[in-house]
C-alpha positions in Angstrom: -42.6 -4.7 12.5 -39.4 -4.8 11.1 -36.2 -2.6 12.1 -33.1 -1.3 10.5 -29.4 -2.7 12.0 -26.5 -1.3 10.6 -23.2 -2.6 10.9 -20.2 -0.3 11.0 -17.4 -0.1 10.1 -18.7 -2.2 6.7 -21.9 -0.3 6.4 -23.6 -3.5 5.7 -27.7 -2.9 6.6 -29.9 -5.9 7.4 -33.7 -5.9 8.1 -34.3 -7.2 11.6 -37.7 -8.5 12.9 -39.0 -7.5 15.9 -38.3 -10.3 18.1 -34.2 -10.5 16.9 -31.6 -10.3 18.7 -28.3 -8.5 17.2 -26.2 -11.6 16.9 -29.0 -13.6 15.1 -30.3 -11.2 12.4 -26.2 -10.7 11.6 -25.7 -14.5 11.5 -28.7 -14.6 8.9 -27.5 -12.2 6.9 -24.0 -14.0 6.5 -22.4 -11.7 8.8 -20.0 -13.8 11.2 -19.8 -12.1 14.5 -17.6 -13.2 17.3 -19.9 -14.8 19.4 -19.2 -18.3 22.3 -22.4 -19.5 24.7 -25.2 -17.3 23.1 -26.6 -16.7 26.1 -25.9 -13.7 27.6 -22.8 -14.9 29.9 -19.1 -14.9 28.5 -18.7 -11.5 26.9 -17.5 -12.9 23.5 -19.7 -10.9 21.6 -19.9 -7.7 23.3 -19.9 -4.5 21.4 -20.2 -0.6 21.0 -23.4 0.5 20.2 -23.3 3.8 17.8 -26.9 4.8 18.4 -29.8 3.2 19.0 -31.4 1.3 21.9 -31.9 -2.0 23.2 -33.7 -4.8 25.7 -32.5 -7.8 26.9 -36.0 -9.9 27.2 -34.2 -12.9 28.6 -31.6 -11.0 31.0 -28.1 -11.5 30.7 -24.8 -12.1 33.7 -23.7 -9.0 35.4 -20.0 -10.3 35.1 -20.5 -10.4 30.9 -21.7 -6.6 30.9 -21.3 -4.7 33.8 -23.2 -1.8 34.8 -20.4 0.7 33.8 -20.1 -1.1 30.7 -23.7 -0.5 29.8 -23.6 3.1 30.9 -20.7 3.4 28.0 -23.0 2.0 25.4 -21.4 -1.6 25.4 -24.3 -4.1 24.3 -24.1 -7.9 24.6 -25.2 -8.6 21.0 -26.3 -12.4 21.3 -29.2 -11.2 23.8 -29.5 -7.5 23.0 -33.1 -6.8 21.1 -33.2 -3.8 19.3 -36.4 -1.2 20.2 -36.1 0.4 16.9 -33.5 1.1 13.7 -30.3 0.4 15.6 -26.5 1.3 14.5 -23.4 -1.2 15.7 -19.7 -1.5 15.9 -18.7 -4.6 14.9 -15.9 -5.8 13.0 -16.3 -9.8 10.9 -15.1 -12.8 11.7 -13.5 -13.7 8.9 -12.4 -17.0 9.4 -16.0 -18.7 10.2 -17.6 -17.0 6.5 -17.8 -20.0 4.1 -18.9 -22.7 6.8 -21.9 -23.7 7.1 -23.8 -24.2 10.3 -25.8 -27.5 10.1 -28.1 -30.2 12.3 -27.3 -33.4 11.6 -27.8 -37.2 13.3 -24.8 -38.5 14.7 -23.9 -42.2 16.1 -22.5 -42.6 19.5 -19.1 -44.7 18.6 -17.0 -44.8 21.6 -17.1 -43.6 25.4 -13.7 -43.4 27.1 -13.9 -42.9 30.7 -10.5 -41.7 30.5 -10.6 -40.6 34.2 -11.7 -40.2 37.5 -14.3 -37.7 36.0 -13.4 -36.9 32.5 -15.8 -38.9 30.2 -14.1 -38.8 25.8 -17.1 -39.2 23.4 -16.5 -40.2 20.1 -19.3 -39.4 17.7 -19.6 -40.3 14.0 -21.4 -38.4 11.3 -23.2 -40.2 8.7 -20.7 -41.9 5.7 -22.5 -39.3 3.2 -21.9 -36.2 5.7 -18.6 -34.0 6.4 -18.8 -30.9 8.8 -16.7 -28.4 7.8 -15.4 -26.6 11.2 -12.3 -24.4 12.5 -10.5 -26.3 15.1 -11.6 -24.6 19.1 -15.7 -24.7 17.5 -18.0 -26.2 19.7 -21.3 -28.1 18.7 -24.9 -28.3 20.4 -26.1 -31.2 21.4 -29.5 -31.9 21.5 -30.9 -34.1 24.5 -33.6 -36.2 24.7 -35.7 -33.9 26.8 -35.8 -31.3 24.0 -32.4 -29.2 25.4 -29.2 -28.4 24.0 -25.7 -28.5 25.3 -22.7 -27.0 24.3 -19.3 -29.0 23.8 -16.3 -28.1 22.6 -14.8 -30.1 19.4 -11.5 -32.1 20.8 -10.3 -33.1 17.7 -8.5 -31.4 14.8 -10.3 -31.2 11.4 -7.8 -32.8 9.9 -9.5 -35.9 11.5 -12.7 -35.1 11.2 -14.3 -38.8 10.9 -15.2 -38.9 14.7 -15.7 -35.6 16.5 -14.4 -35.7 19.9 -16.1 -34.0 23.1 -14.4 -33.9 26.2 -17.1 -34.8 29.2 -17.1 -34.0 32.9 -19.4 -35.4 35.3 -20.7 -33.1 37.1 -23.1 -34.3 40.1 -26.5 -33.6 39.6 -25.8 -32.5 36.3 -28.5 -34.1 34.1 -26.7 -34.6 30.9 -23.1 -36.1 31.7 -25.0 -38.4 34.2 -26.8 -39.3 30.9 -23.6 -39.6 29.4 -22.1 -41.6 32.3 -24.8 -43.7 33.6 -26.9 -44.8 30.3 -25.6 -43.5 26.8 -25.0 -47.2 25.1 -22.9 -47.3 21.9 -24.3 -46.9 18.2 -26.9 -45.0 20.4 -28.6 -42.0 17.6 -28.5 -38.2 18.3 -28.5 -35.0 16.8 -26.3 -31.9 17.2 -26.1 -28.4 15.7 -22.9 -26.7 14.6 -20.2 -25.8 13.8 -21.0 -23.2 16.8 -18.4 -20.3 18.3 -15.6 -17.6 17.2 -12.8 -19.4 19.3 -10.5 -20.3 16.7 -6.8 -19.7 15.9 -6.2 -16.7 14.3 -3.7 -17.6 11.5 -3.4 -14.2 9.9 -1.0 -13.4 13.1 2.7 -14.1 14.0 2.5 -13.3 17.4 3.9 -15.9 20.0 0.6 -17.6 21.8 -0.4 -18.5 25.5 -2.8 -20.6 25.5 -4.3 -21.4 29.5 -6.9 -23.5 30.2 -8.6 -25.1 33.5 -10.5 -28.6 33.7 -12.6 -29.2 30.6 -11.2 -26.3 28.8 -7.9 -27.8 27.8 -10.7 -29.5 24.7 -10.5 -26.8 22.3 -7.0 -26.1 22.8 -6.1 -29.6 22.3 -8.1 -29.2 18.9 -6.2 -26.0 18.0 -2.6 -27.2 19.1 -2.9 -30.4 17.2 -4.5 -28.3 14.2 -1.4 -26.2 14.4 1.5 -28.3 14.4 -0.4 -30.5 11.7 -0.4 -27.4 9.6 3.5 -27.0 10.4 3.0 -23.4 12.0 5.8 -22.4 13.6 4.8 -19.8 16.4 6.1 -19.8 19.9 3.5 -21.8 21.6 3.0 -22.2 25.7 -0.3 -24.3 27.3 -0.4 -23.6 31.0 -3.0 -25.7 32.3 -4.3 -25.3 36.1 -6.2 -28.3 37.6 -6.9 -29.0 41.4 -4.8 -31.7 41.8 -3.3 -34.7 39.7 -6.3 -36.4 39.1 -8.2 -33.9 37.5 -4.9 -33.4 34.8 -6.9 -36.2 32.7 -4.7 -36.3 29.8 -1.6 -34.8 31.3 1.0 -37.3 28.6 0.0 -35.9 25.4 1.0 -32.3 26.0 4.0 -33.9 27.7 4.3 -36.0 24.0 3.5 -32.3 22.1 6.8 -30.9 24.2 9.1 -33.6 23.3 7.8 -33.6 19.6 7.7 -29.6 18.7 10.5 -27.7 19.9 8.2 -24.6 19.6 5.9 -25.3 22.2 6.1 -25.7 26.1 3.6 -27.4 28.9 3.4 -25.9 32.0 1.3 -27.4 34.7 -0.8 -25.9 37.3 -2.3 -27.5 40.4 -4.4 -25.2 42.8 -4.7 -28.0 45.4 -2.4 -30.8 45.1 -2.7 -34.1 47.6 0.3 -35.4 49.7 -0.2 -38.5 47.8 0.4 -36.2 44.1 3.8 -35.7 45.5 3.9 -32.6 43.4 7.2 -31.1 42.3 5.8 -29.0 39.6 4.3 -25.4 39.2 1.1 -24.6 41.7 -1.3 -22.0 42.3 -3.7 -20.2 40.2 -3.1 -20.5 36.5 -3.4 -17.2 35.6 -1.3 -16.0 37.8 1.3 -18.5 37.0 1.6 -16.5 33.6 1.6 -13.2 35.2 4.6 -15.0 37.5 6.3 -15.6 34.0 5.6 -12.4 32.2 5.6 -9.1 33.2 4.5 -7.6 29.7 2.4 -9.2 27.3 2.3 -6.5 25.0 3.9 -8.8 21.7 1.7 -12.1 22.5 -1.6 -13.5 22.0 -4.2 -15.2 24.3 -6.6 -18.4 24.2 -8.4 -18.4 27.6 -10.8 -21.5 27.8 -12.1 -22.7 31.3 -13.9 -21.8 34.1 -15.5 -17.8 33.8 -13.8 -16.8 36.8 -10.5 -17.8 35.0 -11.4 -16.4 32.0 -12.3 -13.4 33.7 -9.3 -12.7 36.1 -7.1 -13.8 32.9 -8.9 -11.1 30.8 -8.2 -8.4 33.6 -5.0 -9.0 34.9 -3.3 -9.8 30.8 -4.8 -6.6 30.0 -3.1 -4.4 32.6 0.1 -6.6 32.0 0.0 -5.0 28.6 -1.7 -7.5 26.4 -4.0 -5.7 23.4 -7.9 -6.4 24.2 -7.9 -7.8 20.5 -5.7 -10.3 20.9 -7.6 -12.1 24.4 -10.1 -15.2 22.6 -11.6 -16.8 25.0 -14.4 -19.7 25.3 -15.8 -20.0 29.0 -17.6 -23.1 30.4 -20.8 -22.2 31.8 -22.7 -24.8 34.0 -26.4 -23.9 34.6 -26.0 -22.2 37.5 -23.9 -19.7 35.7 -26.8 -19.2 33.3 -28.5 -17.7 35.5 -29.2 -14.3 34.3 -31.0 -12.0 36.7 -30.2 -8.8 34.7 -32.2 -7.0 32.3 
């Protein structure tokens, strides 16, 4: 049985079976909503429901919609299922219209263990294939057991003939012991993408703070370097918190960045450093070493990528610091514990 979705403020009306959720009837229709893990737990795609009703057959995180949240008609589009002819809010990505989302094999070139636990994996696409992505897109990659697993693109697409993922092993986690234990070189795999709304918004003059923990310094690394290659001049600042000097895995090319572009500034973060760090520099949480630096963000622009309780705390505290709810993008990391999505 199929059902009626209408997208305002465009007006634009798609036919949704019954089984669709919001986000993926949209994305068939070649209507790019903001969207970053599909699955019910970062917020990204999150919007006002005009009338209508919905289910969420496959639950969704508490933290991405709260209760008062649903209560005010606030819907989590990637996992929200329609009951009947539904009307939305929902305003386009732009940006994300003309590319294409594809599955395509892809040859293991290179694995860096770059660090104590940061794994770089280099992976080339067939000599006949381009992917056409924005930088701060992530890609699925499909495992051998039939799963998929999300990683943000390192790499600008300027230089698109390898694309880069940034890897952490996590213990027990199935994949990056995969990735750390047994992946050979020139070893065969598939991946699905280009995936995600975090990209930089280039219609925008507004100075940028970018904040990242761990992992989540990937993206930004893919959007900084896409930036200055593209000679865009904004006031640029990466604050990026890690537990202690170790986990700051590639700590001398934002360092590099600084000396090179006079418009942008590195400021690390280290929650936990060791006596044998020998730490001079900034320490603490990293979103609150912004808040230490900036008591209103009304003029600026944010790129959160990390951790959810980062991205969260970011999100709340910028917002009451004056920042504009449009201009927070954000991509968290979820591990599969986070995914797990008692609500419905």
């Amino acid at each position: 049985m199929s059902k009626q979705l209408t997208i305002q403020p465009s007006g634009q009306q798609i036919t949704m079976q019954d089984d669709q959720t919001i986000l993926d009837a949209a994305m068939a229709a070649g209507f790019n909503m903001p969207y970053g893990c599909k699955n019910g737990a970062c917020g990204a795609c999150k919007g006002q429901i005009i009338s209508g009703d919905v289910d969420y057959p496959d639950g969704y995180a508490e933290s991405a919609l709260p209760h008062m949240e649903r209560e005010r008609g606030l819907a989590l589009y990637c996992c929200a299922v329609p009951k009947g002819d539904i009307t939305v809010e929902c305003r386009e990505v732009a940006a994300t219209k003309d590319i294409q989302i594809k599955t395509l094999p892809c040859r293991v070139q290179q694995i860096d263990k770059i660090s104590h636990d940061v794994a770089v994996l280099s992976l080339k696409l067939p000599t006949t294939e381009r992917m056409q992505f924005l930088a701060g897109q992530y890609i699925d990659l499909h495992t051998k057991g039939g799963k998929k697993r999300s990683f943000s693109i390192a790499n600008a697409p300027h230089e698109s003939e390898y694309l880069q993922l940034h890897i952490r092993c996590m213990p027990g986690g199935e994949f990056s012991d995969y990735v750390w234990n047994e992946m050979k070189e020139r070893e065969i795999m598939r991946f699905t993408g280009p995936l995600g709304s975090f990209f930089l918004r280039e219609d925008s003059d507004r100075p940028i703070i970018f904040i990242a923990t761990g992992t989540g310094f990937a993206p930004i690394k893919g959007i900084l370097e896409h930036a200055f290659n593209k000679g865009i001049q904004r006031e640029m600042i990466l604050y990026w918190g890690c537990r202690s000097l170790q986990d700051l895995y590639m700590p001398q090319l934002p360092s590099d960045w600084q000396q090179q572009h006079p418009n942008f500034t590195f400021i690390p973060v280290l929650s936990d450093p060791q006596p044998e760090d020998q730490w001079q520099g900034r320490t603490g949480l990293v979103h609150e070493a912004v808040m230490d630096d900036f008591n209103n963000l009304s003029g600026w622009q944010v790129y959160a990528c990390g951790a959810p309780v980062m991205v969260e705390a970011a999100y709340t505290h910028f917002v009451s610091h004056g920042l504009p709810e449009g201009e927070f993008f954000s991509d968290a990391f979820f591990s599969s514990k986070d995914l797990g999505k008692p609500k419905a």
